[in-house]
C-alpha positions in Angstrom: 0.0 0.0 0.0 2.7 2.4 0.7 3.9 1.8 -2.8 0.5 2.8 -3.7 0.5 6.1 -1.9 3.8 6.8 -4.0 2.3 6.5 -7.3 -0.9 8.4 -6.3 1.6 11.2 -4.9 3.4 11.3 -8.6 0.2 12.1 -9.9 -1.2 14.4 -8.0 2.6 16.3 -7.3 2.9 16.8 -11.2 3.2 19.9 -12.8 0.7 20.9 -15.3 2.0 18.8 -18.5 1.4 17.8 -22.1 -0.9 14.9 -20.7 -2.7 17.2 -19.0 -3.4 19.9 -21.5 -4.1 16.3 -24.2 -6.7 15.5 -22.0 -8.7 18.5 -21.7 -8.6 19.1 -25.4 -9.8 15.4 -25.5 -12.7 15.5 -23.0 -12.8 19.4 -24.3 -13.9 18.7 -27.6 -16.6 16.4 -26.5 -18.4 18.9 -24.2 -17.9 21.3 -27.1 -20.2 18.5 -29.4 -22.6 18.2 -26.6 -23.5 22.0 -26.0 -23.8 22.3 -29.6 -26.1 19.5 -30.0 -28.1 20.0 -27.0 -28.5 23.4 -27.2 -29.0 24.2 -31.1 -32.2 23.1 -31.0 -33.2 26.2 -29.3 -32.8 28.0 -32.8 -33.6 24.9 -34.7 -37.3 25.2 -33.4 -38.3 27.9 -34.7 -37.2 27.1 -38.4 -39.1 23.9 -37.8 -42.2 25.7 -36.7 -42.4 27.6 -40.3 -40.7 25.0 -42.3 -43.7 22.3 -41.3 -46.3 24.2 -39.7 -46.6 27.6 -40.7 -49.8 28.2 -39.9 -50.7 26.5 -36.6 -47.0 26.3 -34.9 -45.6 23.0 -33.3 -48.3 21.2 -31.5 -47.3 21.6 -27.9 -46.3 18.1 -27.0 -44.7 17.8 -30.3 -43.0 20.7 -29.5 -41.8 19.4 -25.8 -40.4 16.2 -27.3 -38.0 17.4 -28.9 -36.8 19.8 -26.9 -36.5 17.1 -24.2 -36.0 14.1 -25.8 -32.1 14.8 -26.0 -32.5 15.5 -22.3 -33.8 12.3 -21.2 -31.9 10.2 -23.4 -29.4 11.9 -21.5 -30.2 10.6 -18.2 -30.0 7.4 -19.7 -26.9 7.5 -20.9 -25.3 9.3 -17.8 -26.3 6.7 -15.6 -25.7 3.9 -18.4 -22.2 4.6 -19.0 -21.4 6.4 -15.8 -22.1 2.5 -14.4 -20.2 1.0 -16.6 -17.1 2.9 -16.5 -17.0 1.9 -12.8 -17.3 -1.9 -14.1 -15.4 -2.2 -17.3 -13.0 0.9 -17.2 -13.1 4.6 -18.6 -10.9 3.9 -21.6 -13.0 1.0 -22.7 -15.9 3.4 -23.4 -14.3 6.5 -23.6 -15.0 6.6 -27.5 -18.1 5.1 -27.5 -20.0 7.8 -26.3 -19.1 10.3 -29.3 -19.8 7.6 -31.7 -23.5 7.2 -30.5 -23.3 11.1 -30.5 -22.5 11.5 -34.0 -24.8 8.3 -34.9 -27.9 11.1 -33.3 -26.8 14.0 -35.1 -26.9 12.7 -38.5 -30.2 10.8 -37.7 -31.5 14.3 -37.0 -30.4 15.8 -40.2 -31.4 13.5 -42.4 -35.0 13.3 -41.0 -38.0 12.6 -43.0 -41.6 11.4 -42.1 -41.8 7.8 -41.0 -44.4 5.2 -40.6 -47.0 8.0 -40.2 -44.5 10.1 -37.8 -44.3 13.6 -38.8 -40.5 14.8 -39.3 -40.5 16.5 -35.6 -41.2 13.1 -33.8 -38.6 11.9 -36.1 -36.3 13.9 -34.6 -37.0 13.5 -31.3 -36.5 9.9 -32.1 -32.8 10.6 -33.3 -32.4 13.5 -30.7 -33.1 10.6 -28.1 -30.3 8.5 -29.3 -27.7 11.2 -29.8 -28.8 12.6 -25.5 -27.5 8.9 -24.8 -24.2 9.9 -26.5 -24.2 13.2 -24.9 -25.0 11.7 -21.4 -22.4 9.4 -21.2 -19.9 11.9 -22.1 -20.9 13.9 -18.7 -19.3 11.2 -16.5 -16.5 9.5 -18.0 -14.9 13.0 -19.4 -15.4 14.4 -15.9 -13.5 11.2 -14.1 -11.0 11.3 -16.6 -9.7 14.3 -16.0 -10.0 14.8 -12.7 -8.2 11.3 -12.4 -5.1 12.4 -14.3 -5.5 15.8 -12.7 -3.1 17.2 -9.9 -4.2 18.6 -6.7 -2.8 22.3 -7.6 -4.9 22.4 -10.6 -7.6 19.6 -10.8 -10.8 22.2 -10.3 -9.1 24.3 -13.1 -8.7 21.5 -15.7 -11.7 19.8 -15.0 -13.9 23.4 -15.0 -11.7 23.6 -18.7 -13.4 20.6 -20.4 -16.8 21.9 -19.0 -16.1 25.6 -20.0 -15.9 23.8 -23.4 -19.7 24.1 -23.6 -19.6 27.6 -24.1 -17.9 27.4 -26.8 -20.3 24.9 -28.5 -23.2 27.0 -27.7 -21.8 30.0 -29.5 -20.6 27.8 -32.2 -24.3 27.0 -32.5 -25.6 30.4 -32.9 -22.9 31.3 -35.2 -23.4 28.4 -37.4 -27.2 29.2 -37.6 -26.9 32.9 -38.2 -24.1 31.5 -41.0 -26.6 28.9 -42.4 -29.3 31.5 -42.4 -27.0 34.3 -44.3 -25.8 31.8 -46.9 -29.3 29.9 -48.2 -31.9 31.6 -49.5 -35.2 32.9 -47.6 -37.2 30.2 -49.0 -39.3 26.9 -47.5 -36.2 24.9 -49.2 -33.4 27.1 -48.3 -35.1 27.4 -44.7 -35.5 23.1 -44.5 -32.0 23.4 -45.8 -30.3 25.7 -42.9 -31.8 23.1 -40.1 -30.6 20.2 -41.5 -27.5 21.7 -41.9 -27.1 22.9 -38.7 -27.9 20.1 -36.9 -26.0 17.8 -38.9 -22.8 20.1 -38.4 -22.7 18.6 -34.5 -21.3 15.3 -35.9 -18.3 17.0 -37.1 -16.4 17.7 -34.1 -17.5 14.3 -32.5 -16.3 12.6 -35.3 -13.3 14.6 -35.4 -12.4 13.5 -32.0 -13.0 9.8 -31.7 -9.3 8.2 -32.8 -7.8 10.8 -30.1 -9.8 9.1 -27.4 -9.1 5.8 -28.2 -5.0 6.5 -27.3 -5.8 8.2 -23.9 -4.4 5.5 -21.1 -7.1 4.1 -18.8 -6.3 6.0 -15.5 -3.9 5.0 -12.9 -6.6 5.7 -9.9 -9.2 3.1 -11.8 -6.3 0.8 -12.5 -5.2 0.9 -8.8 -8.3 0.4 -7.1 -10.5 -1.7 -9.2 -8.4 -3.8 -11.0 -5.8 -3.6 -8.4 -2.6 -3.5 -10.6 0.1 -2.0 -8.7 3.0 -2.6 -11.5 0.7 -1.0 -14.4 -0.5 1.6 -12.7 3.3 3.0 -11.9 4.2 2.5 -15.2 1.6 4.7 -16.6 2.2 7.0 -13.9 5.4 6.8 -15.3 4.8 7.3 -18.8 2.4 10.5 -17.9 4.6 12.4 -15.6 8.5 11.2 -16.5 8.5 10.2 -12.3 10.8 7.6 -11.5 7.8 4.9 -10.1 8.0 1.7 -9.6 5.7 -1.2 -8.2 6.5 -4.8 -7.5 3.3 -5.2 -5.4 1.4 -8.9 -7.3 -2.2 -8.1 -8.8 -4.8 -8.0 -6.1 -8.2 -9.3 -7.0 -10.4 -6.1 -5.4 -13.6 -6.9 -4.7 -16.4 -5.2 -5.9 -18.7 -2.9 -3.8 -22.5 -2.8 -4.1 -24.8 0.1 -4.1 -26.4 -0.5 -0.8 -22.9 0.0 0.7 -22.2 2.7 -1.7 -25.7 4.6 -0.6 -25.3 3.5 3.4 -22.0 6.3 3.2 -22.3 8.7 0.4 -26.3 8.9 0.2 -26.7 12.2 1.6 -23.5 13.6 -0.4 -25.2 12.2 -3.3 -28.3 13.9 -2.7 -26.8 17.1 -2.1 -24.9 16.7 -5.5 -27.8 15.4 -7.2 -30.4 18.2 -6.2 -28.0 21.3 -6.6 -27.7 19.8 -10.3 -31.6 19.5 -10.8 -31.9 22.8 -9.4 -29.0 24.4 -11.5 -30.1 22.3 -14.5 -33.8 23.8 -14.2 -33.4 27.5 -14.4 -30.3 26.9 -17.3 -32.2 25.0 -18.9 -35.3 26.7 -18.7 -33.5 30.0 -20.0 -30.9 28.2 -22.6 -33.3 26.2 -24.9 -36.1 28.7 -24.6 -34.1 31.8 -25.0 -35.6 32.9 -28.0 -39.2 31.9 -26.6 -38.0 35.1 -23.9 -35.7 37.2 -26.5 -39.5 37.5 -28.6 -41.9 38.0 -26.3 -39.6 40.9 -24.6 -39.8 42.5 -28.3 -35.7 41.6 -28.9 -37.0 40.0 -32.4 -39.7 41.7 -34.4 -42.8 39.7 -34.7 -43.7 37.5 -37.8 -47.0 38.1 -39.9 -49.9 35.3 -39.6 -48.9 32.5 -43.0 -50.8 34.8 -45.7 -54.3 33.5 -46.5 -53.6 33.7 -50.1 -50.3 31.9 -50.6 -49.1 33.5 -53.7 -45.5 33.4 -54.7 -45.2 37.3 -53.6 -47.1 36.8 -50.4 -45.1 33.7 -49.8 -42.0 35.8 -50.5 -42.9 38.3 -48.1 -44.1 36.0 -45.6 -40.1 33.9 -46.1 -38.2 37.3 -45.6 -40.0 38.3 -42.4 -39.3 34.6 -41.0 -35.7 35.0 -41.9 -35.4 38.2 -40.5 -36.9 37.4 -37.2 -34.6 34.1 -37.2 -31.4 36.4 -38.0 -32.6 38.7 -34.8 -32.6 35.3 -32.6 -29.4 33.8 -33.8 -27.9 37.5 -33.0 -29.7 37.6 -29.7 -28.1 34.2 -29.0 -24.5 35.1 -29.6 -24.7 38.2 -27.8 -26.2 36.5 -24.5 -23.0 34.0 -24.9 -20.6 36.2 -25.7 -21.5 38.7 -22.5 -22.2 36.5 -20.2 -22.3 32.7 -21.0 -19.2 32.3 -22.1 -17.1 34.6 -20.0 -18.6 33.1 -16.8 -17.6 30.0 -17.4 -14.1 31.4 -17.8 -14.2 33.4 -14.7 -15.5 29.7 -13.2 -12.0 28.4 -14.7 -9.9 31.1 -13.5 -11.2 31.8 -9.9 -12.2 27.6 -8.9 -9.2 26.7 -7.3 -9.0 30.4 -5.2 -12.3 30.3 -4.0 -13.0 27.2 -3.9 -16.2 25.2 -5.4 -18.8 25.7 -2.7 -18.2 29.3 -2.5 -18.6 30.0 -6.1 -21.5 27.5 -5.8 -22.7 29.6 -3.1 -22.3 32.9 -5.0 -23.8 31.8 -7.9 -26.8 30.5 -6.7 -27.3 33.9 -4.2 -26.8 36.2 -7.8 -29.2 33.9 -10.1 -32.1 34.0 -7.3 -31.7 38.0 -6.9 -31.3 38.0 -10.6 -34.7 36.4 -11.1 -36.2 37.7 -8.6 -36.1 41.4 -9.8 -36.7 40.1 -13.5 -40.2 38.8 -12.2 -41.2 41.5 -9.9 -40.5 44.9 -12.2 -41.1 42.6 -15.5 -43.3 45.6 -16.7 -41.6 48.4 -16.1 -38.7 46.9 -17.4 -39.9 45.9 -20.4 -42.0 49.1 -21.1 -39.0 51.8 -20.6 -35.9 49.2 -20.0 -35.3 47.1 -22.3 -31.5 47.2 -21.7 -31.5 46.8 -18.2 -33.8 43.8 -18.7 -31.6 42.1 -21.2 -28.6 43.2 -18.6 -30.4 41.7 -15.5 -31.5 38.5 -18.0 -27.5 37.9 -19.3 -26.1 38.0 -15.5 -28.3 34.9 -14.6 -26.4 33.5 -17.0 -23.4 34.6 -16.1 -23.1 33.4 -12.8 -24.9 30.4 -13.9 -21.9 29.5 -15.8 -19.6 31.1 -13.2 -21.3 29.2 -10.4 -23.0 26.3 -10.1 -23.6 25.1 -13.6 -19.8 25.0 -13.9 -19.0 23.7 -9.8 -22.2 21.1 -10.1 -19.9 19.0 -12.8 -16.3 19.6 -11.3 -17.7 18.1 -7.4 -19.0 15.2 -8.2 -16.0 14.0 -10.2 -14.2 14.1 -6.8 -16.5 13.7 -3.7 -17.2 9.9 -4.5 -14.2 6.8 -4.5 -12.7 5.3 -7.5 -15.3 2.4 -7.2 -18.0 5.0 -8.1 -16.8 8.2 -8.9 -18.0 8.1 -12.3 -21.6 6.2 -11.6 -21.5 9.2 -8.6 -21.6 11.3 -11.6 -23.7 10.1 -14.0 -26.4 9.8 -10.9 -25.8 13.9 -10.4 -25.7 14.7 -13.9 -29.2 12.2 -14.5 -30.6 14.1 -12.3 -29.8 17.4 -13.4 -30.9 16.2 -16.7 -34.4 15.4 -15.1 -34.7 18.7 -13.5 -33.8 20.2 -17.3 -36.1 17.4 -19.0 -39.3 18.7 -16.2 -38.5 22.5 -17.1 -38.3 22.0 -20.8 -42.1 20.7 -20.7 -43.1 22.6 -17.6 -42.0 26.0 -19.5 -43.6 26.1 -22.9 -46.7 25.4 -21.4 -46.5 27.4 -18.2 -45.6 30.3 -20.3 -48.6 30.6 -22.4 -51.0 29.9 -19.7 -49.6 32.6 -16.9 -47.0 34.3 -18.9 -43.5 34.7 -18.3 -43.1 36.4 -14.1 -44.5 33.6 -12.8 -41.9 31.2 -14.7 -39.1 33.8 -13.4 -40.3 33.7 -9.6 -39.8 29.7 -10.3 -36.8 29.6 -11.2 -35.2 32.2 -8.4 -37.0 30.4 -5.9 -35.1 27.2 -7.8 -32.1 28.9 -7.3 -32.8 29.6 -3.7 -33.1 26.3 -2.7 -29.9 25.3 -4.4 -28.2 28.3 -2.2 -29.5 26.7 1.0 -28.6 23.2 -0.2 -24.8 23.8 -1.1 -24.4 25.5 2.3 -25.6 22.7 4.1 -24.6 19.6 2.2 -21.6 20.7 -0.2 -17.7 19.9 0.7 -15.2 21.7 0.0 -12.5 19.7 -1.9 -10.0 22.5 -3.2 -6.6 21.6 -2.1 -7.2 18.1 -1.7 -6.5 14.6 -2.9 -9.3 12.3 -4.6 -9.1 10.2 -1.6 -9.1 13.0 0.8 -12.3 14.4 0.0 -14.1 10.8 -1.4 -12.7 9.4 2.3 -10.9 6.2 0.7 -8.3 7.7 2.3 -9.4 7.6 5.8 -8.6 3.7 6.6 -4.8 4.4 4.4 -4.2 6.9 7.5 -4.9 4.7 9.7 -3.0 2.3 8.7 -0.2 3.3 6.4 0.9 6.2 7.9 1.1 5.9 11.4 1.3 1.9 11.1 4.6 2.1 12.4 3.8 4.2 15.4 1.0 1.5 15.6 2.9 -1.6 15.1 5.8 0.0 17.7 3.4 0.3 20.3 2.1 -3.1 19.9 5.5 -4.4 20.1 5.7 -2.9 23.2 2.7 -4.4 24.3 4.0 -7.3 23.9 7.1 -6.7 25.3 5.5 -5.2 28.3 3.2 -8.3 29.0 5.5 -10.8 28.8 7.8 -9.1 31.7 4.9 -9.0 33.6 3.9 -12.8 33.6 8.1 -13.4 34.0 7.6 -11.1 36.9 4.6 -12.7 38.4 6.0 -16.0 38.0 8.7 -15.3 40.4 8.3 -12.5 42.0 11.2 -12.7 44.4 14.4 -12.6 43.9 17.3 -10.2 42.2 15.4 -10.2 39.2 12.4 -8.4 40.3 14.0 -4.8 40.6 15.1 -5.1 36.9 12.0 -6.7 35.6 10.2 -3.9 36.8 12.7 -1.4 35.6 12.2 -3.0 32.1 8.6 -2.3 32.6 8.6 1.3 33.2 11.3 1.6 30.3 9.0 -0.2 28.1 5.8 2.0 29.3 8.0 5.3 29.0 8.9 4.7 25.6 5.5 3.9 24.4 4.7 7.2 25.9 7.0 9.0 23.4 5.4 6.9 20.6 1.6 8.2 21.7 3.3 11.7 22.0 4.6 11.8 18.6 1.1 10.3 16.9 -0.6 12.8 18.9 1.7 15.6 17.2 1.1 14.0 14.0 -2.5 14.3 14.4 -2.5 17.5 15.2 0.2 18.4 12.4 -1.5 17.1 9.9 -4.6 17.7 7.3 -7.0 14.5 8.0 -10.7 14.3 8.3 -12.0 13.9 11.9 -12.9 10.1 11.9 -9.7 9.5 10.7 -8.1 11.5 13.6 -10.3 10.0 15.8 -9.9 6.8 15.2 -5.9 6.8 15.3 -6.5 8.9 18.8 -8.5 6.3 20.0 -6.0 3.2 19.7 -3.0 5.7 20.6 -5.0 5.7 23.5 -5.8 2.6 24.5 -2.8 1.0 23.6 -1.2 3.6 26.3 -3.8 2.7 29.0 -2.8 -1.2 28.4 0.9 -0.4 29.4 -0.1 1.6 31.8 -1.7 -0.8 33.5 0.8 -2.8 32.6 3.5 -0.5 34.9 0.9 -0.1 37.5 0.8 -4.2 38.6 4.6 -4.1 38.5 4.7 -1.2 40.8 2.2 -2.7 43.2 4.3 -5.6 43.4 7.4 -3.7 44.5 5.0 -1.7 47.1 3.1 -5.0 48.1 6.9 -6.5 48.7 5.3 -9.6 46.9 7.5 -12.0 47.0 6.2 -15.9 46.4 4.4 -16.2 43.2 0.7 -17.3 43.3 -0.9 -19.4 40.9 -3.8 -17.0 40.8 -2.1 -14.0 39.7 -0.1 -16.0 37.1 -3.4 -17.0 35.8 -4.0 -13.2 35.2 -0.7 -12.5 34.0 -1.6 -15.3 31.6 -4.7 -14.0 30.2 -2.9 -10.5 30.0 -0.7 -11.5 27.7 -2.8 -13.5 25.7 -4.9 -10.4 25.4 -2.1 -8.2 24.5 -1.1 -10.8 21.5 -4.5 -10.8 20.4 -4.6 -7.2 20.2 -1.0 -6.9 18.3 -2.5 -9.7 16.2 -5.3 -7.1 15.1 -3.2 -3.9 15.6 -1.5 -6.2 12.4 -4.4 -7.4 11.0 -5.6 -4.1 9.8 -3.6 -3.8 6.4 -6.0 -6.9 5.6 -9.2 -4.6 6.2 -7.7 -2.6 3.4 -7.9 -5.4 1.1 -11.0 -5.8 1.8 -10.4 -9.2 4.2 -11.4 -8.3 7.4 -11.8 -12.1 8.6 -8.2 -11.8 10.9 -9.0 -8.8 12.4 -12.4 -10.2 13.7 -10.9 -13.6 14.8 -8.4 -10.9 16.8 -11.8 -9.3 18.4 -13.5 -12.5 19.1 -10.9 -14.1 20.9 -9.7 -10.6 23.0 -13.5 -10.6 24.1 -13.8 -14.4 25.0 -10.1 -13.6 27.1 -11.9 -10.3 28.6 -14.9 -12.3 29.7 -12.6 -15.1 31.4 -11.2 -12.5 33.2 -14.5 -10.8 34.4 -15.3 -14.8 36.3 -11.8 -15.3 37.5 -12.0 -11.8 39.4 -15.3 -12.8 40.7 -14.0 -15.9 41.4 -11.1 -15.3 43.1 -12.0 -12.3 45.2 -14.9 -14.9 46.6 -12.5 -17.0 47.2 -10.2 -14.3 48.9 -13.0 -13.9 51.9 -13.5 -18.1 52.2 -9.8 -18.1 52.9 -8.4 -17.6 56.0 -6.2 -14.8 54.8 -5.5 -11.6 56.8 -7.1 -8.4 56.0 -4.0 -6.5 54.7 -3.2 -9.3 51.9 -6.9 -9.3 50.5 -6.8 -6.0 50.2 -3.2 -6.3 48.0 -4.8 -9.6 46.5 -8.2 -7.8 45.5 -6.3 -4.4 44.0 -3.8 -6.4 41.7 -7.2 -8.9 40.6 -8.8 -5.7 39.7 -5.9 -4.2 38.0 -4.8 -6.5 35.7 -8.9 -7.2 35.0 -9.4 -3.3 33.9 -6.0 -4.0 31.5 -8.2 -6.8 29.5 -11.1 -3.6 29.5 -8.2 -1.7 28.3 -7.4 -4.6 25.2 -11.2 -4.8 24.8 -11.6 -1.1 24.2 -8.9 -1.7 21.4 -10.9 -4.0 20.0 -13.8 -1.5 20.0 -12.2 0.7 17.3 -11.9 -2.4 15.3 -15.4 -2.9 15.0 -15.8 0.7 14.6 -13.2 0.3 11.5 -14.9 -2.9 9.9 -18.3 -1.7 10.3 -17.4 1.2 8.1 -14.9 0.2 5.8 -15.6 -4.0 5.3 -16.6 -5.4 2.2 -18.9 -8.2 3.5 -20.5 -11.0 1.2 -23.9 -8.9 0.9 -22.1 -5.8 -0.3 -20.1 -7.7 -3.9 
């Protein structure tokens, strides 16, 4: 394990490197496809609603389904493959994910009518397919790189690949107001421009497929679930030129349910989970109806009714309104990400490892609810006299947004949760910010045309108010920390690893120290007894310097509180042992015992037995982190079935002490050392105590493969 800890430190020591910056162009160009795909159709609806139904619009559950159906197909996928690159490796899907992707995006552009489907359900059909794509790529990209990441710069790099989006979104815009500028104003040029557009999103997805079928499966996966010490150093190796090395065998890990999973991250989960929803909601709600709000606050100008008399003028005329309004969107589009969507993601880049994730979280959510808020309550007067400062108030949601929590939401989850489930930890969060998007995209149209747009504002501030109150409850902070720091795998590895040889020294001792005293006990007379004794108290003084210097550790170093608690608890006990320990062989000296007694051999005896079983588990522990805990609970059983014997031997032989005919002096020396060396078996027991403690939270038992 310690060789472990060295390749994890070569890793997350590195300086930023060519690997690194590979990695984020990598996952980059995939988050760049996915905001482009999943956020074109924004624009894309419109052209539909005059290309196929000029006269009566969309039909309004037509109209939901595919604006959602990318959303919900990307739930699926996040979970899908967020599960199975927990099972079967990041690498091994890595590429998969932009195939399905790119599969979607030409489905949508070549769609026609089908089996009596008009081409709108077609494309929610496709659009369903390529959210699967899109879904997967939330998780994996996000473990990838915050796997390969250092500690300096992990919020950074990871905030990079999701600050990608921006990009993809303008991209979108740019490409529509292209499309529209280049075809003609006609039904054909119009059925031309979305085709085009949406088609366009396979490109980059493409584009990127080879270049993620040569990034390495990460050493943290490789480590923990396949448990290959010697591979995982030599792509450590490889990455970051350290000089790491492993000759630890292949350890068959075992696999960890969800129940398990759930029993210790649940509530982190939720709190990751429901800041998503709530982020995903009012983003959502604003990013694929933003030309829904940019034309009913008078940004576009309106479009005539389809004339009554289609003639080839009035059609004309009607053709060049349509593509002037669609211009005015796409432009309203790219100025609302170029202002504020796509700087605040940057400032999310910049600032995440300063302030830290929960802050910004914090922030961002406080800024969006105010935001709202005002936008909902002086709607009127805004739009009557204000137009600007509407637009202004509308573009800083999305700035902070993107500088907040729709940037933070993706970068915690990638490192909150172990290597066993980091990445279905993240696919759970991102499904469920997808629902929350998925039940805003239907909520809104709907909600809009029945009470008109304040109400939908006051929603989504209040949405944003809960998702303040949530991070500052339930959100970590894990700037400036290791994977295993802030997911707690790391917890038992303190424990053990690095203060095991404080640990193991001090069971020595015990050891040490118990054996003297049943040599002592056994003949207590004699020239030996001064210098038994004397070895004792140098055995119980030196273990006193070993508890000293754990306790400075502790307090010297960054550890979570269990951890610290749990090291402070043996440190402890294992101290009260020899102190008991030093306390019979001083009574024996002041008692001027002198002829040994078969009783208090008998303790000595089941003292020392004791003591061995507890250096037996004290050793037994680097089994618990292989997830073998069977030693350390034979140590437990047997130190409790020794404590118990010694429980009826001092009821047995203080009885006997008032049967006897022995004088009142000697059962009171009798009775003290019977209780003394009975409270050092509590002593071992209470040892044994933190074992449970440690099994019960970090065993793998049958139920939980």
């Amino acid at each position: 394990m310690k060789e472990n800890d060295g390749i994890l430190k070569a890793l997350d020591g590195a300086h930023t490197q060519r690997y690194h910056l590979k990695t984020v162009i990598v996952a980059g160009m995939g988050f760049f496809s996915d905001a482009y795909d999943l956020f074109v159709i924004s624009l894309v609806l419109p052209i539909l609603a005059f290309v196929y139904f000029p006269e009566t619009g969309i039909p309004s559950w037509e109209l939901a389904a595919v604006a959602a159906a990318a959303l919900f197909g990307a739930m699926v996928g996040q979970v899908l493959f967020g599960t199975l690159a927990d099972r079967l490796g990041r690498k091994r899907i890595y590429a998969v994910t932009l195939t399905v992707m790119a599969i979607g995006a030409i489905g949508s552009a070549l769609a026609t009518p089908f089996y009596g489907l008009d081409v709108v359900v077609v494309i929610a059909i496709w659009r369903f397919i390529l959210g699967v794509g899109v879904g997967g790529d939330y998780p994996i990209s996000a473990t990838m790189m915050s796997e390969f990441a250092n500690v300096r710069g992990r919020g950074r790099q990871v905030a990079t690949v999701f600050a990608m989006q921006g990009f993809g979104l303008l991209t979108g815009a740019v490409v529509t107001l292209g499309a529209l500028a280049l075809l003609p104003s006609t039904h054909a040029g119009l059925d031309l421009v979305w085709r085009l557009v949406l088609g366009l999103g396979a490109v980059p997805a493409i584009a990127t497929i080879y270049f993620r079928t040569r990034v390495p499966e990460t050493p943290r996966f490789i480590l923990s679930v396949k448990g290959d010490a010697k591979t995982a150093a030599a792509t450590v190796q490889s990455l970051t030129g350290a000089q790491v090395s492993s000759t630890s065998p292949q350890k068959n890990t075992k696999k960890v349910g969800m129940r398990r999973f759930l029993s210790r991250y649940g509530t982190l989960l939720f709190g990751t989970a429901a800041c998503w929803f709530l982020v995903d909601v009012t983003f959502y709600s604003s990013s694929i109806f933003n030309p829904t709000v940019l034309a009913r606050i008078g940004f576009a100008s309106a479009v005539e009714h389809y004339p009554l008399n289609p003639t080839a003028q009035a059609l004309a005329v009607y053709f060049s309104q349509v593509h002037s309004y669609l211009l005015m969107l796409a432009e309203g589009n790219i100025i609302i990400a170029l202002f504020a969507t796509v700087p605040g993601y940057w400032v999310a880049v910049a600032t995440i490892d300063w302030l830290g994730r929960r802050w910004l979280q914090a922030v961002g959510f406080g800024v969006m609810s105010v935001s709202f808020f005002l936008l909902a309550i002086f709607y009127s007067p805004l739009i009557a006299g204000y137009l600007w400062l509407f637009m202004a108030i509308y573009a800083t949601t999305f700035f902070f947004t993107n500088a907040g929590p729709n940037t933070t939401t993706f970068v915690i989850p990638s490192e909150v949760f172990p290597t066993k489930f980091r990445s279905t930890g993240h696919g759970i969060s991102a499904a469920s910010g997808k629902l929350g998007a998925a039940i805003a995209t239907f909520f809104f149209a709907g909600f809009v045309l029945t009470y008109g747009l304040p109400p939908m504002l006051a929603i989504l501030g209040s949405a944003a108010l809960l998702g303040l109150i949530i991070t500052l409850i339930l959100t970590p902070e894990p700037a400036g920390r290791t994977l295993e720091d802030v997911s707690r795998e790391d917890e038992l590895e303190i424990v053990v690893e690095r203060f095991s040889p404080h640990l193991e020294s001090l069971a020595s001792s015990l050891k040490e120290g118990s054996a003297e005293l049943k040599a002592l006990l056994a003949a207590p007379g004699g020239e030996e007894q001064a210098a038994r004794i004397a070895r004792i108290k140098a055995i119980e003084h030196g273990a006193d310097e070993q508890v000293h210097n754990i306790y400075v550790q502790i307090n010297n170093k960054r550890m979570k509180t269990q951890a610290r608690s749990d090291i402070g608890a043996l440190a402890s006990s294992l101290d009260d042992i020899l102190d008991g320990i030093e306390g019979v062989s001083d009574r024996v000296r002041s008692y001027h015992l002198t002829e040994a007694r078969k009783d208090l051999y008998r303790f000595a005896q089941i003292v020392e037995a004791c003591t061995l079983g507890v250096a037996e588990g004290i050793n037994a522990l680097d089994d618990l982190m292989d997830g073998r805990p069977e030693r350390l609970q034979r140590s437990i059983v047997e130190v409790n079935r020794l404590e118990n014997e010694a429980d009826e031997l001092l009821r047995e032989y203080i009885e006997k002490l008032f049967l006897d005919n022995i004088a009142a002096v000697e059962i009171i020396k009798l009775k003290d050392l019977y209780e003394r060396m009975e409270i050092i078996t509590d002593r071992c027991e209470d040892v044994t105590d933190v074992f449970k403690d440690l099994i019960a939270r970090y065993a793998l038992l049958p139920n939980d493969e």
